[in-house]
N, C-alpha and C positions, 0 to 999 in steps of 0.2 A: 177741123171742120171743112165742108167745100166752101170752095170762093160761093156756091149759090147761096147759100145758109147766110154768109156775109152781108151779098147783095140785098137778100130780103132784108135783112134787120135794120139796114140802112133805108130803104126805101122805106117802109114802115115806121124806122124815126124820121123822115123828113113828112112823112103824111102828118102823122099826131102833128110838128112842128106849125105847118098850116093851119089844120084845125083847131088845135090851143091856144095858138099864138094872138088869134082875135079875142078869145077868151084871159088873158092875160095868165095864162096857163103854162105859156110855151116854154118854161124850164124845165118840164118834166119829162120830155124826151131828149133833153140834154144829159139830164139824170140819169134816162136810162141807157142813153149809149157811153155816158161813161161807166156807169158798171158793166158792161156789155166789153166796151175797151179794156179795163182794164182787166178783164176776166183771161180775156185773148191774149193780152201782152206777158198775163203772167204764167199760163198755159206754155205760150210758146217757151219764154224762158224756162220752164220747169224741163219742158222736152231737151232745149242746148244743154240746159246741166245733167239730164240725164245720160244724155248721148257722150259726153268727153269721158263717164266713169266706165 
């Protein structure tokens, strides 16, 4: 993905973080940037193991 794609999701979870967060809401784009992380981390890794075979 570009680093832009990146930038936005993060900018976009610190927004919701503001906005919820007075709502007592603001775990929920913690939620979503960890599935978002870990989506990324296991993407990359799939690519390292693809690329050694």
């Amino acid at each position: 993905m570009p680093k832009l794609t990146h930038y936005i999701i993060f900018i976009f979870c610190t927004i919701l973080i503001f906005f919820l967060y007075g709502k007592a809401l603001g775990s929920i784009p913690f939620f979503i940037l960890s599935f978002y992380l870990f989506y990324f981390a296991w993407s990359e890794l799939y690519k390292r193991k693809k690329k050694t075979r």
